[in-house]
C-alpha positions in Angstrom: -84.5 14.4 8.2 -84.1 10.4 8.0 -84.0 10.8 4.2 -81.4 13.6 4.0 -79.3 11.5 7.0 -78.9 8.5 4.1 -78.3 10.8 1.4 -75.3 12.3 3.3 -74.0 9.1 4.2 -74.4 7.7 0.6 -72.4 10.9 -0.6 -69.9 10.3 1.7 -69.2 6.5 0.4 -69.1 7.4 -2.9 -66.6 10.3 -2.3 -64.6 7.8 -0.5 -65.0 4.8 -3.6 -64.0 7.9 -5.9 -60.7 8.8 -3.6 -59.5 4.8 -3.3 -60.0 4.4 -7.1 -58.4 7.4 -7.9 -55.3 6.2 -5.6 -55.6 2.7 -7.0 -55.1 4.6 -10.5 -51.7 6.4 -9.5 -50.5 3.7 -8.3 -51.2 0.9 -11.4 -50.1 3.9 -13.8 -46.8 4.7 -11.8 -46.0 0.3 -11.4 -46.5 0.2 -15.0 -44.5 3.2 -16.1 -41.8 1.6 -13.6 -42.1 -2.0 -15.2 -41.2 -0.3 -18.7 -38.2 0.9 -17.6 -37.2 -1.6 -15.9 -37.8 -4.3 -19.0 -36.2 -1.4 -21.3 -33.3 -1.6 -19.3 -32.9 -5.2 -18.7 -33.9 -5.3 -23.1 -30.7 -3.1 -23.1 -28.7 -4.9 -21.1 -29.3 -8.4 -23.2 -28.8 -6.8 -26.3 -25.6 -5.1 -25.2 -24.3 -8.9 -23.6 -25.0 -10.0 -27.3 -22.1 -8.9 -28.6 -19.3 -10.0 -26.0 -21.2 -13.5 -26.0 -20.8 -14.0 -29.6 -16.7 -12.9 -29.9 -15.9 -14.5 -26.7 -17.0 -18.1 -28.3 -16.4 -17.4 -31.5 -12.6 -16.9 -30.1 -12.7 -20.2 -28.5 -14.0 -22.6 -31.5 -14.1 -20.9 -34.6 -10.7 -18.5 -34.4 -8.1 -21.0 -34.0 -7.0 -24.7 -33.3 -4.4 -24.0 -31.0 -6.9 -21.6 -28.8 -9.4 -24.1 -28.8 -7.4 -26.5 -27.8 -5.6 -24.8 -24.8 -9.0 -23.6 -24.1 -11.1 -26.8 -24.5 -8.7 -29.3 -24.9 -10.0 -30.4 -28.4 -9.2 -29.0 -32.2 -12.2 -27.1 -33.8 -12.9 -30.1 -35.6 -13.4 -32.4 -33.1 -15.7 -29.7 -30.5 -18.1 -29.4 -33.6 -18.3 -32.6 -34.2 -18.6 -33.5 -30.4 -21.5 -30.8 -30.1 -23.1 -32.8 -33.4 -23.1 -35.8 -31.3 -24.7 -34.4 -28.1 -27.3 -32.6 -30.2 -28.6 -35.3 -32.5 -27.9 -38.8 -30.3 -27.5 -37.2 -26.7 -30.6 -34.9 -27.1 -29.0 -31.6 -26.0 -30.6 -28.6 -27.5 -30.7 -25.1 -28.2 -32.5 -22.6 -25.9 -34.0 -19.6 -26.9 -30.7 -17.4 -25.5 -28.2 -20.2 -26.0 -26.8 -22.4 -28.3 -25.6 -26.2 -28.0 -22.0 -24.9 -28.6 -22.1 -22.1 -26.0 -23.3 -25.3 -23.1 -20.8 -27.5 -24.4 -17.7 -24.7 -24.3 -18.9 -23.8 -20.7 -18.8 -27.3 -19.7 -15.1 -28.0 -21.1 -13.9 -24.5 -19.6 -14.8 -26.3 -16.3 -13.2 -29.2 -16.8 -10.0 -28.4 -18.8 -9.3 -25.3 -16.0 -11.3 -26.1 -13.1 -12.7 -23.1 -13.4 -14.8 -21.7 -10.6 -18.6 -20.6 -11.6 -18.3 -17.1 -11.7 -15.3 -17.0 -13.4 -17.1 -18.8 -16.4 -20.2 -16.2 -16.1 -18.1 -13.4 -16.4 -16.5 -14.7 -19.8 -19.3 -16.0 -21.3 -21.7 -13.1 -19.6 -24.1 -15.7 -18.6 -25.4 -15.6 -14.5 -24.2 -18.1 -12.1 -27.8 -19.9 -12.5 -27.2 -20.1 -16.1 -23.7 -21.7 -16.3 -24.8 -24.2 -13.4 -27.7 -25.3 -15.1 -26.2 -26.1 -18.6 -23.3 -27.8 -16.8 -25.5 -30.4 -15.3 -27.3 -31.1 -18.1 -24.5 -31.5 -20.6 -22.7 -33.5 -18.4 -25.9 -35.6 -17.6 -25.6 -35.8 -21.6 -22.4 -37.4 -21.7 -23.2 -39.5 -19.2 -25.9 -40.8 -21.2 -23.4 -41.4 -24.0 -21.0 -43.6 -22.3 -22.0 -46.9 -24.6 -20.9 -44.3 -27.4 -17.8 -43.3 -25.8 -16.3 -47.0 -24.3 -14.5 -48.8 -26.7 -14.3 -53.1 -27.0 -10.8 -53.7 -26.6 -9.4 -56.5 -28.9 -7.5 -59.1 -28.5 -3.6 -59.6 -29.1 -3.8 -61.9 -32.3 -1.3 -64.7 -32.5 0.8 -63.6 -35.2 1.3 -59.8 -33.8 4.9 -58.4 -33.7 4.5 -55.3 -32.0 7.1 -55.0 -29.8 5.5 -53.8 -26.7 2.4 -56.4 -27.3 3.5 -59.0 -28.8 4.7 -61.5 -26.0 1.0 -61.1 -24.7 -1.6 -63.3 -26.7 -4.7 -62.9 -26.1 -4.3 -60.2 -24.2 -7.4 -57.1 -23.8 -5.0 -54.5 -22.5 -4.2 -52.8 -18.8 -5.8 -51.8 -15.6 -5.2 -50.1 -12.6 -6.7 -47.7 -10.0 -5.7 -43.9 -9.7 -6.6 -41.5 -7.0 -8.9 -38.5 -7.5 -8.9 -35.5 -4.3 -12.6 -34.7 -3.6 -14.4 -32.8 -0.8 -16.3 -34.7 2.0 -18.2 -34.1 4.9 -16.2 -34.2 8.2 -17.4 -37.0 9.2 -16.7 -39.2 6.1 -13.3 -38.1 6.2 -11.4 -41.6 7.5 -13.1 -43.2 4.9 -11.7 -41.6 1.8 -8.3 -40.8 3.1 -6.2 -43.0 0.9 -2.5 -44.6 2.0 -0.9 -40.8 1.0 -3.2 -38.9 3.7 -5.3 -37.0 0.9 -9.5 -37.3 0.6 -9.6 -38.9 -2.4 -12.1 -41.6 -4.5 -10.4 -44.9 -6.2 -11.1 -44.9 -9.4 -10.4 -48.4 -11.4 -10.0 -47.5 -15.0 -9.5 -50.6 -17.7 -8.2 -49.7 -21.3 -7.0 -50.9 -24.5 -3.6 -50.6 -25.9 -4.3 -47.9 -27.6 -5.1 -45.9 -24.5 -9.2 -45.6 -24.5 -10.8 -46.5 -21.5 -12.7 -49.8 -21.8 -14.7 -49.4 -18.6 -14.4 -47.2 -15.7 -15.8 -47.5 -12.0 -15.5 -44.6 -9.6 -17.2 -43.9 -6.4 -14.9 -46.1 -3.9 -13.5 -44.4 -1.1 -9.5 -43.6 -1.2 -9.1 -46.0 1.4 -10.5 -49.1 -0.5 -7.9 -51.7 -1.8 -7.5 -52.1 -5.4 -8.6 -55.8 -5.2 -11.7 -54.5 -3.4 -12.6 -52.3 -6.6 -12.2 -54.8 -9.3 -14.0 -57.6 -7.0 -17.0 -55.0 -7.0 -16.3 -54.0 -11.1 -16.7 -58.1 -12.5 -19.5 -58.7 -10.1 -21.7 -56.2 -11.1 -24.4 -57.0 -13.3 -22.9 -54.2 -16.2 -19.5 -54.6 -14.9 -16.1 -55.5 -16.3 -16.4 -58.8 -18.6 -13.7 -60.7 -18.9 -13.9 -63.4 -21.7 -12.5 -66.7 -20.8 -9.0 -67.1 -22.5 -8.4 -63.6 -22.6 -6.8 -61.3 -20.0 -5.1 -58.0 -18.7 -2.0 -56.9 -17.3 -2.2 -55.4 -13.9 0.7 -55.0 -11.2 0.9 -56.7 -7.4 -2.0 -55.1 -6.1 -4.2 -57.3 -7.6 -4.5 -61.1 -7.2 -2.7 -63.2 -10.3 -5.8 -65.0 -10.5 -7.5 -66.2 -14.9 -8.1 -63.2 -16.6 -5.6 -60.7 -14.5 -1.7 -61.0 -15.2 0.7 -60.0 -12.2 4.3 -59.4 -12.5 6.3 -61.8 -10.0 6.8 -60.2 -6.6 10.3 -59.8 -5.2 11.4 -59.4 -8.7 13.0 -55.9 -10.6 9.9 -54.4 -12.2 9.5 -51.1 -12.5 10.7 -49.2 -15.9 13.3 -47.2 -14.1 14.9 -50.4 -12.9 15.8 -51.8 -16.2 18.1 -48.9 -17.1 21.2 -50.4 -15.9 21.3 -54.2 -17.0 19.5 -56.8 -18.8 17.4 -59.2 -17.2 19.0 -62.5 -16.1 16.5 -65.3 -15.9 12.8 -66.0 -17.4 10.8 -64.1 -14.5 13.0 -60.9 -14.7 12.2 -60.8 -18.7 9.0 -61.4 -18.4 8.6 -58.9 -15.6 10.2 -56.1 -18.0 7.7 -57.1 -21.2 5.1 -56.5 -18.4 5.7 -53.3 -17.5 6.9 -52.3 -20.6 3.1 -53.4 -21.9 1.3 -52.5 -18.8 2.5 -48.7 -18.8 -0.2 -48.0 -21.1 -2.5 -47.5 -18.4 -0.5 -45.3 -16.5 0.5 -43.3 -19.3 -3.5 -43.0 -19.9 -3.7 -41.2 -16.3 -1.4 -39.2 -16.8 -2.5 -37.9 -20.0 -6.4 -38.2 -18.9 -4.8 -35.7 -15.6 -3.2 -33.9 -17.5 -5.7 -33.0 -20.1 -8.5 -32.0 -17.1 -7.4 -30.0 -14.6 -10.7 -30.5 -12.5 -8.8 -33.8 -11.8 -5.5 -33.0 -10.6 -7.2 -30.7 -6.9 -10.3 -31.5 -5.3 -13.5 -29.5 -6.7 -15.7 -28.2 -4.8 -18.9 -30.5 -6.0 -20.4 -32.6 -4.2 -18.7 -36.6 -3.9 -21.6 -37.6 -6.6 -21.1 -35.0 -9.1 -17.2 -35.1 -8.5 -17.6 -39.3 -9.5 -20.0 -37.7 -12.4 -17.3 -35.6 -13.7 -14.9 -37.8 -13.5 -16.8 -40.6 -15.9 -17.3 -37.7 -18.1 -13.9 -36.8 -18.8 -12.6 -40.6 -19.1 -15.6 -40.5 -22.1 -14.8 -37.2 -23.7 -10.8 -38.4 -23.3 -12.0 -41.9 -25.2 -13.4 -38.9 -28.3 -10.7 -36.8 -28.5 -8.8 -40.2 -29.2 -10.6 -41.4 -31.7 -11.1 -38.0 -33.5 -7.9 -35.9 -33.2 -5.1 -37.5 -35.4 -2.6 -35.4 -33.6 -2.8 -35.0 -29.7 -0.2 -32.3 -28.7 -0.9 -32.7 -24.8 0.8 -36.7 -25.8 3.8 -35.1 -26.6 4.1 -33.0 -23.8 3.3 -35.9 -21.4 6.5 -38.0 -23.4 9.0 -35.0 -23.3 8.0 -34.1 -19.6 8.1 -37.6 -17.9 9.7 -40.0 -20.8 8.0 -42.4 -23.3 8.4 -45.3 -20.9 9.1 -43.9 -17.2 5.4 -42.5 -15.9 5.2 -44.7 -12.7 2.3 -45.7 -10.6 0.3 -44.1 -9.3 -20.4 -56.6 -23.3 -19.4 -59.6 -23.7 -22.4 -62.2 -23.5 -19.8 -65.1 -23.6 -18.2 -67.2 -21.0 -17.3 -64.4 -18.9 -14.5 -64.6 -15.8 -16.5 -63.6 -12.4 -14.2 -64.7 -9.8 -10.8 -63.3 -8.4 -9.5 -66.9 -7.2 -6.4 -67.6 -7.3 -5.5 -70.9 -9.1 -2.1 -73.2 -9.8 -3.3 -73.6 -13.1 -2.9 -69.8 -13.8 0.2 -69.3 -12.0 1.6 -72.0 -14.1 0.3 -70.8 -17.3 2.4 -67.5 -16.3 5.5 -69.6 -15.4 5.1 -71.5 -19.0 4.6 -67.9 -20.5 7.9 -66.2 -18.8 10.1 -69.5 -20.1 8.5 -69.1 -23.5 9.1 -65.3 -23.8 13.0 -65.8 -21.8 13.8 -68.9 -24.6 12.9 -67.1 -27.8 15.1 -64.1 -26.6 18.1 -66.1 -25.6 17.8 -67.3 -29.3 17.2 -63.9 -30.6 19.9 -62.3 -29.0 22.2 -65.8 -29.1 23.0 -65.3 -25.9 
């Protein structure tokens, strides 16, 4: 009896090991049959993407120099060899779904539209995850770049004539600060409202006469003063560097201190001003050659604005990214310079606001650090304005 008692019971497990095993088979054979449909459909639905992917960006850089650049802001030239660039120097690369080109055009359709993300994944039929990731890193890439991408201004040489320039000797250029909307926190709000009542970052931008940013600095709040912003720039330890002897042209809201040139306060100044008569003594001619020379760097906003439309209305990144961005596209500006000949959006910026009425808005040497203000500078500038005002009077013969 005991020995019949365990044979039933041994029967009974192994029925039992039989029945789970058998269940444990089912259900491994019916996951797997699911798991290859599912990756023949998801295999379907990459090669069937394939197609719209390729047109869509051979449309943007490959069809036409006018698409690409109301698309990208850049010829076909210039976005190939900007992707060479990134690739070889930057260290951007190819994925196994997607090519340097593709990250590069998503990145500029951002910028140049400030386009939303999903917008962007449904023409490029890329997911959200995909578009954000190669955004950050080609922008990270450019970012990396910037040594490439700043130009050394040079100086004014003595014997120049150009008639903007040429009163200016020694001379490095313009600067000034523009604003750039940008979401905050609530809480940080009264920090970045600037003078107009919009949440903003000052941005101090420094360029050459040929309108290429020299140096950039971003990340003050809206409300900071100008002066506060280029104190910070030439004290920082990779800031601006001024050589000694040479200078640029800024307007009243900076000190007229060695190496910055002011216009004279309580005298005509701005472009629109000069319209209706000449000047009439040395400080209102030298205040028109200013402004005359120093609308370079507003003419570079504007056309830097312009150009980006992520600039012109506040994204929806966060303040970091949004300063981020905003180095990146005074860089990619400082290319497009240097590589495109022709730059149509410069003509529209002259036809639509006039040549000479936009408005407001490493040197290891013996480097300026100070924004003191000295006699000896204001009375180089008063030697300067007598200088310019005496060789026009015999110009002119007046």
């Amino acid at each position: 009896m005991q020995t019949s008692s365990i044979y039933r019971n041994m029967n009974s497990i192994v029925q039992r090991t039989i029945i789970v095993l058998s269940i444990g088979v089912v259900i491994f054979c019916i996951k797997k049959k699911e798991g290859r449909r599912r990756e023949s459909r998801r295999h379907f639905s990459l090669i069937d993407k394939i197609p719209a992917q390729v047109t869509y960006l051979r449309g943007l850089v490959e069809v036409s120099d006018d698409d690409c650049r109301d698309q990208l802001r850049m010829d076909r030239s210039t976005f190939h060899k900007l992707c060479h660039l990134l690739q070889f120097t930057g260290g951007l690369s190819s994925s196994r779904n997607i090519t340097v080109a593709e990250k590069v055009a998503m990145f500029f359709s951002v910028l140049a539209h400030h386009t939303k993300n999903r917008c962007v994944k449904f023409h490029f039929r890329r997911s959200g995850q995909t578009v954000s990731k190669h955004f950050h890193a080609v922008l990270d890439c450019v970012l990396g770049l910037h040594n490439t991408f700043l130009v050394t201004p040079q100086p004014i040489p003595d014997d120049s004539t150009d008639h903007r320039w040429g009163k200016f000797k020694g001379c490095l250029g313009a600067l000034d600060g523009t604003h750039v909307e940008v979401h905050v926190p609530t809480g940080d709000k009264g920090r970045y409202r600037n003078r107009k009542g919009q949440i903003s970052v000052n941005v101090l931008g420094v360029v050459d006469t040929n309108m290429k940013f020299v140096y950039v600095l971003t990340g003050w709040e809206g409300s900071a003063a100008d002066s506060r912003v280029l104190r910070d720039a030439i004290n920082r330890t990779s800031g601006l560097k001024v050589p000694r002897g040479n200078y640029y042209l800024c307007d009243n809201g900076y000190p007229n201190c060695e190496g910055f040139l002011t216009p004279y306060k309580g005298i005509r100044y701005h472009l629109s001003e000069w319209t209706s008569r000449s000047p009439q003594n040395p400080r209102e001619f030298f205040n028109m050659k200013h402004t005359r020379a120093r609308n370079v760097v507003e003419r570079t906003f504007g056309l830097l604005k312009m150009r980006w439309g992520i600039l012109r209305s506040p994204s929806w990144y966060s303040v970091k990214t949004a300063n981020q961005i905003i180095m990146a596209c005074c860089f990619i500006h400082n290319f497009i310079r240097m590589e495109m000949g022709i730059d149509p959006l410069e003509d529209v910026l002259d036809e639509g606001m006039g040549i000479d009425e936009i408005e407001e808005e490493g040197n290891n040497g013996d480097i300026i650090e100070s924004l003191d203000v000295s006699l000896e500078w204001t009375t180089w500038r008063e030697n300067l304005a007598q200088s310019m005002w005496d060789e026009w009077i015999t110009l002119n013969g007046v």
